[in-house]
N, C-alpha and C positions, 0 to 999 in steps of 0.2 A: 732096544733103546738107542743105540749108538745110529743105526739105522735112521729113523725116524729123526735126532738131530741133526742128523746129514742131509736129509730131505726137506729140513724147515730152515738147516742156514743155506741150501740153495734155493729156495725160494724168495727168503729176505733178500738174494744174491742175483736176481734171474739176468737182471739188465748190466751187462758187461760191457760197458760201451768205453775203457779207457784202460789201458794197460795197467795203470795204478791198479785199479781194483780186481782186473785179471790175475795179477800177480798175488794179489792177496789171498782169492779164493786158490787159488792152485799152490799155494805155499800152506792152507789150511789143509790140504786133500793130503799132502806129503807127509802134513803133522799127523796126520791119520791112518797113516803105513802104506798110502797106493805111492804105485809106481809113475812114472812121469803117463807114459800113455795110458794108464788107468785113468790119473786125474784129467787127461787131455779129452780122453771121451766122455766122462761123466760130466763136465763144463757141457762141451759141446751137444750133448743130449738133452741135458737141462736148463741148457741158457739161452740169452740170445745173445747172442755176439756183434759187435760193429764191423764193417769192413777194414776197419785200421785194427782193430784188434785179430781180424781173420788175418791178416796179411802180416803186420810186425809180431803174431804171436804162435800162429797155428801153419799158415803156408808156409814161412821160412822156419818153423821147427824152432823156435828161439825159445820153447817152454821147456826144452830140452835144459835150457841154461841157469833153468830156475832152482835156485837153493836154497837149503831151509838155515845152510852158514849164512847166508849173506842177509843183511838188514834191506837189501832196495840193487833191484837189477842194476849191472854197469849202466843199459843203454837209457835207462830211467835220471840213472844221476847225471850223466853228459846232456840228456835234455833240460833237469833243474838247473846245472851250471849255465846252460847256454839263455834259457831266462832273466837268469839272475845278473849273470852279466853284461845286458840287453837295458834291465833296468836299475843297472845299478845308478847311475849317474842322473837319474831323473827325477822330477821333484814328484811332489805328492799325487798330483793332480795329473799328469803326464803318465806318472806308474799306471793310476786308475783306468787311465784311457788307453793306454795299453794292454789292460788287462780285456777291456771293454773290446779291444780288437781282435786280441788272441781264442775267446769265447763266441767268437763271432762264426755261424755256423760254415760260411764259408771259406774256412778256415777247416785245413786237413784232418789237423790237430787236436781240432777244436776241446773236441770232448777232456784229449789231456791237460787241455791246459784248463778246462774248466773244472777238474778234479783236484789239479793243482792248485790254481788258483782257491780254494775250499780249504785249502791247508795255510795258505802263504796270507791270503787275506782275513777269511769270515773265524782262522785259527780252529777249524773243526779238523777232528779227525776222521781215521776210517773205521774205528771201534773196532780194531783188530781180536779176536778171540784169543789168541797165541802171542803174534808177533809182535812184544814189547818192545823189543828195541828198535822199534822205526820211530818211538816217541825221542826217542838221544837224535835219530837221524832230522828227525822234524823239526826239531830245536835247532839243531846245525842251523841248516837251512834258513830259518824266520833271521838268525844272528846275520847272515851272509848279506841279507837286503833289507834289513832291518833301517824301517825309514823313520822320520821325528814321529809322529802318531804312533809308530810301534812303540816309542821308546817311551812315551809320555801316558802310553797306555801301561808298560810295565811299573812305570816311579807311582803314577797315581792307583794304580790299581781299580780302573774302571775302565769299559767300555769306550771309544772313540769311533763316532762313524762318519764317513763322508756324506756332505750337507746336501742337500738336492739345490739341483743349477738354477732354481730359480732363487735360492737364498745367496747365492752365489753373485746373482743378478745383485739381485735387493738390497743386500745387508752387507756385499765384501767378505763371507764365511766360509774357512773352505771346508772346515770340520766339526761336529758338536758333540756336548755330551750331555747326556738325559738326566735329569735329576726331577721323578714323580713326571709332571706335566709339564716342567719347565725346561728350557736349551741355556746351555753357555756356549758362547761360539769361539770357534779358534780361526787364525788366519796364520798360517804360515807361510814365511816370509825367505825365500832363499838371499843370501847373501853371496854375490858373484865380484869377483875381481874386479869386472869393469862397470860394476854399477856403483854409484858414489851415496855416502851414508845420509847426506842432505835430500838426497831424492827419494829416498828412502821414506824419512822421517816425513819430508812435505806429504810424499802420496797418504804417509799414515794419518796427517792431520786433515786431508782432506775426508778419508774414509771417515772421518770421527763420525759425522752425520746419521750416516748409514747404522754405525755400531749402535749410536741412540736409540734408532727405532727398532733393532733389534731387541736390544733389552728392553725398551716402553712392549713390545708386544708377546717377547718368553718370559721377561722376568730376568735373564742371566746376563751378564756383564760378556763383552768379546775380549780375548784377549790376543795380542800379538805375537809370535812365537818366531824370532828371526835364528836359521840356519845357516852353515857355513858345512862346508866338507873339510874330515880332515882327514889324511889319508883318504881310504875306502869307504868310510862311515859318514852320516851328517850328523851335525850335534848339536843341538842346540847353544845358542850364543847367549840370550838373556835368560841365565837359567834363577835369577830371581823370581819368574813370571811362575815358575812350578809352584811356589809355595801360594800368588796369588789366586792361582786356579784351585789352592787346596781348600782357600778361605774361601771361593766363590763357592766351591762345592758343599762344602759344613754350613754356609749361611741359606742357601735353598733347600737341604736339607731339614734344616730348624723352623722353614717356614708355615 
């Protein structure tokens, strides 16, 4: 029996193309009484491996360093820090497009950071069999670069996705949420030192237009959501507008 689940979660397992998920399976094998080079060849016999995975995991031996104490390899977390602190300071739309570059195949990394990215953004996990506590390490992590749409996604308790660029074009939208067949659209708005609040408010009344035929064509109202940083974090500034988005949600709900 034991056998045979070994062989159908490496199957589910075969394409190993990112240390995240290398580490997983070899932290699973460990769970299961093999030795570091037992698990090293049983991977290796039954997977496929990437080049970045042959080389940061199997040529330099660094499986060697794998433990079933630790939640998430050192050289795993010194790469999440070095993201994180990459786009800490970047607004909504700028993370996206950075994420959109890091994913980008010509890009070394690529694969990690598109495994990454799978945690930090879409908030999926790796449906660990064992290793529970990487869901404490995962939370870390989402707290550390936690941007307005994360946070507005936790108060409201719904889904928040980035809008496609041509709504972008059209409507002024950077972000929406689905309610049945209809959008509400969000525009989030940073607030910077040397930008003054009249310029602000003018662009918003010029966007009004655009927000019309948004709602003439979803149904849902746009709302404004202005940012500021304080410390590390951004936070939202007009946080009366949470409760307006609560009402826009229960009214297209009811519809």
């Amino acid at each position: 029996m034991k056998e045979i689940f070994l062989e159908n979660y490496l199957k589910e397992n075969y394409e190993i193309y990112d240390r995240f998920t290398f580490d997983k399976v070899f932290r699973f094998l460990l769970s299961n009484d093999f030795e570091h080079e037992e698990a090293k060849e049983i991977i290796m016999n039954n997977c496929a491996l990437s080049a970045l995975v042959l080389q940061e995991r199997i040529h330099n031996e660094d499986y060697y360093k794998i433990s079933m104490d630790e939640e998430i390899s050192e050289d795993l977390i010194e790469f999440i820090n070095e993201v994180a602190e990459k786009i800490i300071n970047l607004d909504e739309k700028e993370c996206k497009q950075f994420y959109d570059f890091l994913i980008n195949k010509t890009n070394n990394l690529h694969d990690d950071y598109k495994k990454y990215q799978e945690l930090t953004i879409t908030n999926k996990s790796f449906n660990f069999v064992d290793d529970r506590k990487y869901t404490v390490t995962h939370e870390t992590i989402r707290k550390k670069i936690q941007t307005i749409y994360d946070q507005l996604e936790s108060i409201l308790n719904i889904k928040i996705e980035p809008a496609p660029d041509e709504w972008d074009r059209l409507y002024n939208v950077d972000f929406f949420i689905r309610i049945k067949d209809m959008y509400i659209g969000l525009q989030i708005k940073p607030i910077n030192a040397g930008i003054q609040l009249s310029q602000i408010f003018k662009e918003k009344e010029i966007q009004k237009n655009t927000h019309r035929k948004f709602t003439k064509k979803y149904e849902g109202e746009v709302f404004y959501i202005f940012s500021a940083k304080e410390g590390n974090k951004k936070v939202i500034q007009n946080k009366e507008v949470i409760d307006e988005i609560r009402k826009e949600i229960e009214r297209l709900k009811n519809l």
